[in-house]
C-alpha positions in Angstrom: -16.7 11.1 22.5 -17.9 13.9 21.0 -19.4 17.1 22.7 -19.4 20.7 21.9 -18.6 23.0 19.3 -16.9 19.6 17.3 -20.3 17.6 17.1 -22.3 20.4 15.6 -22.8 20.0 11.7 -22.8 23.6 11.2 -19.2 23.6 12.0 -17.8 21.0 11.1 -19.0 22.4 7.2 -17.7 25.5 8.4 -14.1 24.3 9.4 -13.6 22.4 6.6 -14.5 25.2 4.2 -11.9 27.2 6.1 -8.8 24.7 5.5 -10.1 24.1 2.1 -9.9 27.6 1.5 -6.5 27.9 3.1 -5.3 25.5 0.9 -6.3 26.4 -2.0 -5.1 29.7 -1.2 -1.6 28.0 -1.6 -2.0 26.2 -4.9 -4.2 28.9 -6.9 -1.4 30.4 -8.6 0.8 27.7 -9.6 -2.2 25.9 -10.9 -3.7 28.5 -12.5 0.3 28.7 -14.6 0.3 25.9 -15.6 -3.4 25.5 -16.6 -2.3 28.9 -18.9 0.8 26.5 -20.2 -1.6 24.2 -21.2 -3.9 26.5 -23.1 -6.5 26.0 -20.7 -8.9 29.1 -18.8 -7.7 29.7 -15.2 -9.6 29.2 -12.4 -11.1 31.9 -10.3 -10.8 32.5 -7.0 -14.7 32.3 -6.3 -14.4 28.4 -6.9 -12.2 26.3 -4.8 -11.2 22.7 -4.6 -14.0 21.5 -2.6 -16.9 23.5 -4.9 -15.2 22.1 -8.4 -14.9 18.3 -6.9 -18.8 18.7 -5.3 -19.6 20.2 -8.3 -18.5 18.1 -11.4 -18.4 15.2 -8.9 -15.2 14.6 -9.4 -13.4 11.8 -7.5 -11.1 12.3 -4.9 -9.4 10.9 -2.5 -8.1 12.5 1.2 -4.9 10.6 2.1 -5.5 9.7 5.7 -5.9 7.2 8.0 -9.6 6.9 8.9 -7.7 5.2 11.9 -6.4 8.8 12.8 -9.1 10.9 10.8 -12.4 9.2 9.9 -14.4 10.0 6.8 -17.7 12.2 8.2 -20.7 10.8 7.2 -21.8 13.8 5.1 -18.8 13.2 2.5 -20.5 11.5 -0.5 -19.5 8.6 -2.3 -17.5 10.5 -5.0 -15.1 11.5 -1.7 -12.9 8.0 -0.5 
């Protein structure tokens, strides 16, 4: 059942833009290494994981359970 704060749109966006953001926190600077390894640009920290997979439409896929997390309906198709 949901009610409350958890059924409004708004933040469910907003909350997962915050953990997305968190995590990407995390993984920026190895990344970015090893992108410099390979010759390649690094990425800044405007652009996260979420804006470069919505962006280039890149497909992904979140390991979980829709048992224990289900996929929200405003994921798109590129997102399994």
């Amino acid at each position: 059942v949901q009610s409350g704060v958890g059924s409004n749109p708004f933040w469910n966006k907003l909350s997962y833009a915050y953990i997305d953001n968190v995590q990407w926190a995390g993984v920026t600077r190895g990344l970015n290494r090893l992108r410099r390894d390979l010759g390649l640009p690094s990425i800044g920290s405007e652009r996260n994981a979420a804006s470069l997979i919505d962006d280039l439409r890149v497909p992904f896929q979140y390991v979980f359970s829709e048992a224990l997390l289900p996929k929200p309906p405003d994921w798109g198709p590129h997102i399994d």
